[in-house]
C-alpha positions in Angstrom: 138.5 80.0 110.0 141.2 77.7 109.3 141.8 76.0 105.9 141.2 71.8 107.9 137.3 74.0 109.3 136.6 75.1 105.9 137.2 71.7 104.1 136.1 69.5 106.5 132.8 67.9 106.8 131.9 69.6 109.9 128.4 70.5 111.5 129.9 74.1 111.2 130.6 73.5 108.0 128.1 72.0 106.6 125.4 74.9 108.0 127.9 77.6 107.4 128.4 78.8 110.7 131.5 80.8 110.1 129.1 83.2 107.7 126.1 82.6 109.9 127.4 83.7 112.7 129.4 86.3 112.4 126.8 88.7 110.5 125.4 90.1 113.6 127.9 93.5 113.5 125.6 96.5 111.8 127.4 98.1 109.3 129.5 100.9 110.6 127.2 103.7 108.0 129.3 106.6 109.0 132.6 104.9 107.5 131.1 103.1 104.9 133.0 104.1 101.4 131.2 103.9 98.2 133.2 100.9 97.1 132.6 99.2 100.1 130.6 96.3 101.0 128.7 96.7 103.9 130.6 93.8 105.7 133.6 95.1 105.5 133.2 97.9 108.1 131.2 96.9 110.9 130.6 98.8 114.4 130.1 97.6 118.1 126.3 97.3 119.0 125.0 100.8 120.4 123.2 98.9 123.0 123.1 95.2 124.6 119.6 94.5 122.8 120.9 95.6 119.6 122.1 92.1 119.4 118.5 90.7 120.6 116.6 93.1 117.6 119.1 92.0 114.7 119.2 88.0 115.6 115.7 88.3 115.5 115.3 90.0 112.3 117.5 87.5 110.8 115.5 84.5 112.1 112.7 86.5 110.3 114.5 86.4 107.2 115.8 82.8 107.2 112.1 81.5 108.0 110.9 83.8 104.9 113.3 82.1 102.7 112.3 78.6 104.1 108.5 79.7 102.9 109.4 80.7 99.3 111.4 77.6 99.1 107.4 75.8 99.8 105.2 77.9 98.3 107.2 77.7 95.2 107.3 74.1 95.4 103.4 74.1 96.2 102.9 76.3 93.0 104.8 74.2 90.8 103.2 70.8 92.4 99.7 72.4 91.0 101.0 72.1 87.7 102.5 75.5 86.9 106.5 75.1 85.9 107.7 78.7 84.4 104.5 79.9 82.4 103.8 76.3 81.2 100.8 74.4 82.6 100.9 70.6 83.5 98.6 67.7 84.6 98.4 67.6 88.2 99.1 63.6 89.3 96.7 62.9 91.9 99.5 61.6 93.7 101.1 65.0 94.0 98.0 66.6 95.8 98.9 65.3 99.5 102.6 66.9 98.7 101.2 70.6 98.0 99.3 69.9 101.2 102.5 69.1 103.5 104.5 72.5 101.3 101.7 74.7 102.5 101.0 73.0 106.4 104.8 73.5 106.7 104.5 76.8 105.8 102.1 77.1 107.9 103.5 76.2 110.9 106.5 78.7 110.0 104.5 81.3 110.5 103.3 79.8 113.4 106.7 79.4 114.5 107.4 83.1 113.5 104.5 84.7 115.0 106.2 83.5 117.9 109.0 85.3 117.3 107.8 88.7 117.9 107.4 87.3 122.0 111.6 87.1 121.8 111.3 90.9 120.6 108.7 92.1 123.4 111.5 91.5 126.0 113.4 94.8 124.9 112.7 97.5 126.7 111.5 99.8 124.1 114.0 102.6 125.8 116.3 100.1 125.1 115.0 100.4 121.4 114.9 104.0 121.4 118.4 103.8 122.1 119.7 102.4 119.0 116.5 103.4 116.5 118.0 106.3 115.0 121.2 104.6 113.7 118.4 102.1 111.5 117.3 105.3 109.9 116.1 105.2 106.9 116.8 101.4 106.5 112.9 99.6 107.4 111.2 96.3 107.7 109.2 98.1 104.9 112.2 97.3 102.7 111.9 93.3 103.2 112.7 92.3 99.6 111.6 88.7 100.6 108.7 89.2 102.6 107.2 91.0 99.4 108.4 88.5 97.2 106.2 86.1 99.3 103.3 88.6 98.9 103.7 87.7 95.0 104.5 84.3 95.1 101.2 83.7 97.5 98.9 85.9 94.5 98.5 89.4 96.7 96.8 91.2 94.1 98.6 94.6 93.1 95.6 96.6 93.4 95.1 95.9 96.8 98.6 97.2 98.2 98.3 100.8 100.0 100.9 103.0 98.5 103.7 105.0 101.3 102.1 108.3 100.9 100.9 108.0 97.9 103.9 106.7 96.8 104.6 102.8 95.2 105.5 100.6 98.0 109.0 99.7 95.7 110.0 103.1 95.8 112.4 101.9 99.1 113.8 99.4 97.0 117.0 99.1 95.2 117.4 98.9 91.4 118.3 95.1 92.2 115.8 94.2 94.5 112.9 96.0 92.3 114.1 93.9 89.2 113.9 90.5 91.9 110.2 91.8 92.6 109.5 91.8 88.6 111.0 88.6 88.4 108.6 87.5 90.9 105.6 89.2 89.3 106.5 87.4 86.0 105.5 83.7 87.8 102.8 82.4 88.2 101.5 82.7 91.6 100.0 79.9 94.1 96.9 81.7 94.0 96.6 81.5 90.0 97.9 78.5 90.1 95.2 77.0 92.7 92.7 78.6 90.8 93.5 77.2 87.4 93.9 73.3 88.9 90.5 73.9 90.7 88.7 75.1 87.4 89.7 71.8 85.7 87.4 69.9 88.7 85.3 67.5 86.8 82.0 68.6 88.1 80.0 69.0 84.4 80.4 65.2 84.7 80.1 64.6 88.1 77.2 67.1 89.4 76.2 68.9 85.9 73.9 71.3 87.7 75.8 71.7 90.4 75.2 75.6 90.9 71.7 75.7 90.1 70.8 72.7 92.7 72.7 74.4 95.7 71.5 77.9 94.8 67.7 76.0 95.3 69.2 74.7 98.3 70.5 77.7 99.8 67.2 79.9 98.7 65.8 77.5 101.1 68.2 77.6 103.9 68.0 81.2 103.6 63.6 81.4 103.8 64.3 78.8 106.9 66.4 81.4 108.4 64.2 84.6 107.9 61.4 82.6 109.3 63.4 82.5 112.3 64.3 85.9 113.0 60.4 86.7 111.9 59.8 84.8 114.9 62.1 85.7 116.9 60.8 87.5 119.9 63.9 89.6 120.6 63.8 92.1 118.1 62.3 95.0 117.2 60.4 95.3 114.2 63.1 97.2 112.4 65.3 94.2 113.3 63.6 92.0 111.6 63.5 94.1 108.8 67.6 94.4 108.9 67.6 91.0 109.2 65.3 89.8 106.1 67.4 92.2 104.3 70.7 90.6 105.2 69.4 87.4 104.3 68.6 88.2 100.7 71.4 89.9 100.5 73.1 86.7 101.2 71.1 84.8 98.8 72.8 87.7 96.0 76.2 86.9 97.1 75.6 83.2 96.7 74.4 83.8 93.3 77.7 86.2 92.4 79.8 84.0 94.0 78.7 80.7 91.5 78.4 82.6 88.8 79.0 86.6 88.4 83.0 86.3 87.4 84.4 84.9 84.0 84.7 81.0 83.5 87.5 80.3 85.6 86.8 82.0 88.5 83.1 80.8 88.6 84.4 77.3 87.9 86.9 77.5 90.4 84.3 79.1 93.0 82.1 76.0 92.6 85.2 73.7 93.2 85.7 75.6 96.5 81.8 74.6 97.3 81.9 71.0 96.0 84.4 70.0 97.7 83.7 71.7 100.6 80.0 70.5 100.6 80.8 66.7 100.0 83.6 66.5 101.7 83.4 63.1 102.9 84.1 61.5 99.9 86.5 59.6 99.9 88.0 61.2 96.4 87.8 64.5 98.1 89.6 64.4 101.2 93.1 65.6 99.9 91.2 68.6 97.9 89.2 69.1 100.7 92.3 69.1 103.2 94.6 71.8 100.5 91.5 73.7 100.7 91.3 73.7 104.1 95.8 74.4 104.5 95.4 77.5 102.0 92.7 78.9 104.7 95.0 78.2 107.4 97.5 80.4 105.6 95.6 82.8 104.9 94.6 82.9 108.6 98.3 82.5 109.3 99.5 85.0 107.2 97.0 87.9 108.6 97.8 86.8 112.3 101.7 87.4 111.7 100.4 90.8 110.6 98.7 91.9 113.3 101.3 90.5 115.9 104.0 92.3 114.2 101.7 95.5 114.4 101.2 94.8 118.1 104.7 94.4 118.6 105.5 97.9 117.0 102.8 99.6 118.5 104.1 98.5 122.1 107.8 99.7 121.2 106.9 102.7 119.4 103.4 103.9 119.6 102.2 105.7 117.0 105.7 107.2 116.0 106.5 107.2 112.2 108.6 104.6 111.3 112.4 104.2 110.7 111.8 104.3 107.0 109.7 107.5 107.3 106.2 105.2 107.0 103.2 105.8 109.2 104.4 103.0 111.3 101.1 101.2 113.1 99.1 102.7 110.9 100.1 101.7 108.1 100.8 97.9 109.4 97.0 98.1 110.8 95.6 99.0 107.0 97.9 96.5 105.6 96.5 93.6 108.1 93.0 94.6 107.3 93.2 95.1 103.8 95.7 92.5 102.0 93.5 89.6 101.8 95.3 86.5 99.2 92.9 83.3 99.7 89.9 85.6 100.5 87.5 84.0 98.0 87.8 80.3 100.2 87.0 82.5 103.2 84.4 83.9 101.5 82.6 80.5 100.3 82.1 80.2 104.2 79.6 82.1 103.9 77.8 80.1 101.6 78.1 76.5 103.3 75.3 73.7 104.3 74.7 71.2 106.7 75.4 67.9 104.9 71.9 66.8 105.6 70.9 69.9 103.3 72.9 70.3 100.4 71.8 68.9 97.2 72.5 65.0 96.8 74.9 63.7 94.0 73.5 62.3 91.0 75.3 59.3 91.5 76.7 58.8 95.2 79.4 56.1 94.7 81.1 58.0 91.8 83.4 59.5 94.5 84.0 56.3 95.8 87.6 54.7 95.6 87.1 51.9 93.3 88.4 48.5 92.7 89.0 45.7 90.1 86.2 42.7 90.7 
């Protein structure tokens, strides 16, 4: 690049290009030195599609970055700069709810991605695998740090044999994962602003009234499986014992954790439940984008399993992973926004849950 394209204010320029675009030569691993950077010594692609897997990959990897850059800005939106909690401004709400929809549709966008991958042959794959060894999209530093940043809990993760999932990582890219573990995370963050819903003033026995009203949703719905002239008797049965044990999760759900999570468990209800007020529609609609992500987030999971399963099969993976397998339990098992899934379960028609106390408190009001 000549010293008038680096100076100038160029499209090129501007994005980079020069940098961009000439990182698509692997690292020549063979004549690698331990002094060198692994740009310096570069290699011709082993096959035509190398070029295909490594642009895509990339892509991945740019769009990841993009997604940090919202969620971040989300996180901190909901009041939550470093470790020090804020005020949310009301006014603020609608622009954590255009961070997360555009996250969303980057995942959408994303998912896509794997369609670009599914044109390799996987021979074609096979015949450049074994130079990736042991390198592994296991060792994404920036897909876990979105993990974090989103609020995956810890406990959840399924270890590499037994193994911590970090264990891949370099000493830099571990101490970037701390970093990330120090934050706050969206989840927490959602949590804490939804806890702080005024509901002691606006519905103070909130729980209690939609409990009643779900006892009797749930006695409305036994009766109609009692009745029900397709099953068996040991149907029923199964059935009435569903029910109630529906009615128990309802319970738990309102009021079996400690006081935030309760309090942010009702806020998922309330505003789920009156939705149409007018003072709830952007709660309602973040609600409703965190969903979608989590939804989002568990599709690109699966697709990417998909995509591996009909390159490699079953074959263990270039890190030395179970491959499928392992992306299969992870798709099932990591679960971040799980608890607004969950208070699906527990929703009314709006002609049966409990009316407010005072039905124009949600109203948008104005100066006489």
């Amino acid at each position: 690049m000549s010293e008038q394209d680096r100076f100038s204010p160029s499209y090129g320029a501007y994005l980079r290009l020069g940098t961009l675009l000439s990182a698509q030569a692997p690292p020549d691993f063979d004549k690698l030195k331990a002094d060198d950077r692994p740009s310096t010594r570069t290699r011709e692609h082993a096959h035509h599609d190398e070029m295909l897997f490594i642009v895509v990959h990339q892509v991945f990897e740019l769009w990841f970055k993009l997604i940090l850059h919202e969620l971040g800005h989300a996180r901190d939106l909901l009041g939550h700069v470093g470790k020090e909690r804020a005020h949310v401004a009301e006014e603020d709400v609608p622009n954590v709810v255009a961070a997360i929809s555009r996250v969303n549709e980057v995942f959408r966008i994303a998912t896509e991605g794997f369609r670009a991958m599914e044109t390799m042959n996987p021979t074609s794959f096979l015949a450049f695998r074994d130079l990736l060894i042991p390198s592994s999209g296991f060792q994404s530093t920036q897909f876990r740090e979105l993990e974090i940043l989103a609020g995956l809990p810890e406990d959840l993760r399924v270890d590499f044999e037994g193994v911590p999932y970090e264990s891949k990582l370099s000493p830099t890219e571990r101490s970037i994962l701390e970093h990330r573990r120090s934050e706050v995370s969206l989840k927490d963050a959602l949590f804490d602003w939804l806890s702080r819903t005024p509901i002691d003033r606006i519905f103070p026995d909130f729980s209690d009234a939609f409990l009643t009203s779900f006892h009797v949703y749930v006695d409305e719905q036994v009766a109609h499986q009692e009745a029900n002239p397709n099953l068996a008797d040991s149907q029923r049965r199964a059935a009435r014992v569903r029910f109630e044990e529906q009615l128990a999760d309802a319970r738990r759900y309102l009021t079996g954790g400690d006081d935030t999570q309760n309090r942010a468990h009702q806020a998922f209800l309330f505003i789920a439940s009156y939705r149409a007020e007018p003072l709830l529609g952007w709660p309602s609609a973040l609600v409703d984008a965190l969903i979608e992500f989590e939804q989002g987030f568990r599709i690109f999971r699966f697709r990417h399993a998909r995509m591996v399963e009909r390159m490699i099969g079953t074959r263990t993976g270039s890190g030395g992973s179970p491959g499928v397998v392992y992306l299969d339990r992870t798709t099932t098992r990591y679960r971040i926004f799980g608890d607004l899934l969950e208070a699906r379960n527990f929703l009314l028609a709006s002609d049966r849950v409990p009316p407010l106390p005072d039905d124009k408190l949600l109203h948008f009001r104005f100066e006489e």
